[in-house]
C-alpha positions as CSV (number, residue, x, y, z in Angstrom):
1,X,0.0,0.0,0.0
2,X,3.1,2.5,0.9
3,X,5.0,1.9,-2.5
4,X,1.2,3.0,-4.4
5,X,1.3,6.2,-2.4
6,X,4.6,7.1,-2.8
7,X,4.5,6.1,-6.4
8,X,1.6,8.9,-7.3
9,X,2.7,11.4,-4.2
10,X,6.1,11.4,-7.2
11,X,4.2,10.4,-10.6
12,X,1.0,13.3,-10.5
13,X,2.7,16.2,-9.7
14,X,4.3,15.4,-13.3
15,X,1.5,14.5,-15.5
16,X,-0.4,18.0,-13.2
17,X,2.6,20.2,-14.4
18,X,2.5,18.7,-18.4
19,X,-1.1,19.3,-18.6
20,X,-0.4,22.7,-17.5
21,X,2.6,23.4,-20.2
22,X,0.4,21.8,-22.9
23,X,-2.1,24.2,-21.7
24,X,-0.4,27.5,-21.3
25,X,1.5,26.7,-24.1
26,X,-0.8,26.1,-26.4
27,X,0.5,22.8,-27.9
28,X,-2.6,20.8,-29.9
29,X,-0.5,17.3,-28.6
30,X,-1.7,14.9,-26.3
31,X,0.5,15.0,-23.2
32,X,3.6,13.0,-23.3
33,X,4.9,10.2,-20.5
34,X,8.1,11.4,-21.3
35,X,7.5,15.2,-20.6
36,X,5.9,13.9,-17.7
37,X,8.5,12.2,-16.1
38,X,11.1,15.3,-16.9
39,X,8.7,17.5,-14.7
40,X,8.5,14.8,-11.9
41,X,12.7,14.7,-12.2
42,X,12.6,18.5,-11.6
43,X,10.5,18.6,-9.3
44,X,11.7,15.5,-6.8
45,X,15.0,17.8,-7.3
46,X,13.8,20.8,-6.2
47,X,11.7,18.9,-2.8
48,X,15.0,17.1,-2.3
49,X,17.1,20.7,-2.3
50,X,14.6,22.3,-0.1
51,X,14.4,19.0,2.5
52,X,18.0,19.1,2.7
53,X,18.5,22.8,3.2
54,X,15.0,23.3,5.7
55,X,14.7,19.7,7.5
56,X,18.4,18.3,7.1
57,X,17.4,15.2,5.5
58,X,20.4,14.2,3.6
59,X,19.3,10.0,2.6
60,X,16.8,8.6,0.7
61,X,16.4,6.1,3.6
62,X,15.9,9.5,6.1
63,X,13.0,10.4,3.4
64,X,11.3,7.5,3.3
65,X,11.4,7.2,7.3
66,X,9.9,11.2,7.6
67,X,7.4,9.6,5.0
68,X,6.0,7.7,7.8
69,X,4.3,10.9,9.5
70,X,0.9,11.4,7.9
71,X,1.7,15.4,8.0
72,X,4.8,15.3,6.3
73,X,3.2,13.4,3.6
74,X,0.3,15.2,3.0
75,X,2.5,18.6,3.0
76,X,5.3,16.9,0.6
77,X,2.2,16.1,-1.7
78,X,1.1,19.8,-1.7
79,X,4.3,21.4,-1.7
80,X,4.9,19.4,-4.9
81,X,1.6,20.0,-7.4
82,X,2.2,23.6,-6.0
83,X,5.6,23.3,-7.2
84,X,4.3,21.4,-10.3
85,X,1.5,24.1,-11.3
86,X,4.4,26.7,-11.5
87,X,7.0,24.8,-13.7
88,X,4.0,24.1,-16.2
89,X,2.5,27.7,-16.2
90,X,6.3,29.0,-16.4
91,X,7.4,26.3,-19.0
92,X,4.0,26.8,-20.8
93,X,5.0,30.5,-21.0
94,X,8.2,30.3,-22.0
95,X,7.3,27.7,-24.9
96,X,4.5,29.8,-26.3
97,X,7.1,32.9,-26.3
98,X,9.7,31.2,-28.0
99,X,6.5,30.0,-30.6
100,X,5.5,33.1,-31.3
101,X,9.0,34.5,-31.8
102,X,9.5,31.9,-34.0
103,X,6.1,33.0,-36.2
104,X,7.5,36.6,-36.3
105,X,10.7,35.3,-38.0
């Protein structure tokens, strides 16, 4: 039951933050698995930073163990679609203003 948690507390923060770029910017595509993933990369890279810097978790084995506190879990969760709905509006915006350069050209 943990591993099905932990696998979507990392996988939907992804697929939340590509349907968001795909979104914002504009792209008619379906969304990718492979965008997906790059999002979830970035963003379990940016919780990882902040943990280490904030909390002084410095293992994978010291994350999974804080992972055992409902609060932390439910606050990781949040902290990463909020960190996941500003890569995809940013990315989004960034993709759509390199587009329409690229139309003015």
């Amino acid at each position: 039951m943990d591993f099905i948690r932990f696998f979507l507390i990392l996988l939907v923060p992804g697929i939340i933050a590509d349907r968001l770029f795909r979104l914002i910017g504009g792209t008619r595509a379906s969304s990718n698995i492979f965008t997906s993933l790059i999002f979830d990369l970035v963003i379990f890279i940016i919780n990882i930073t902040g943990l280490y810097f904030f909390r002084g978790i410095t293992t994978m084995a010291a994350l999974i163990d804080s992972f055992t506190c409902l609060s932390f879990t439910r606050n990781y969760a949040l902290l990463s679609i909020l960190i996941a709905i500003i890569l995809g509006s940013i990315a989004g915006a960034i993709h759509r203003l390199f587009f329409w350069w690229r139309r003015r050209a």
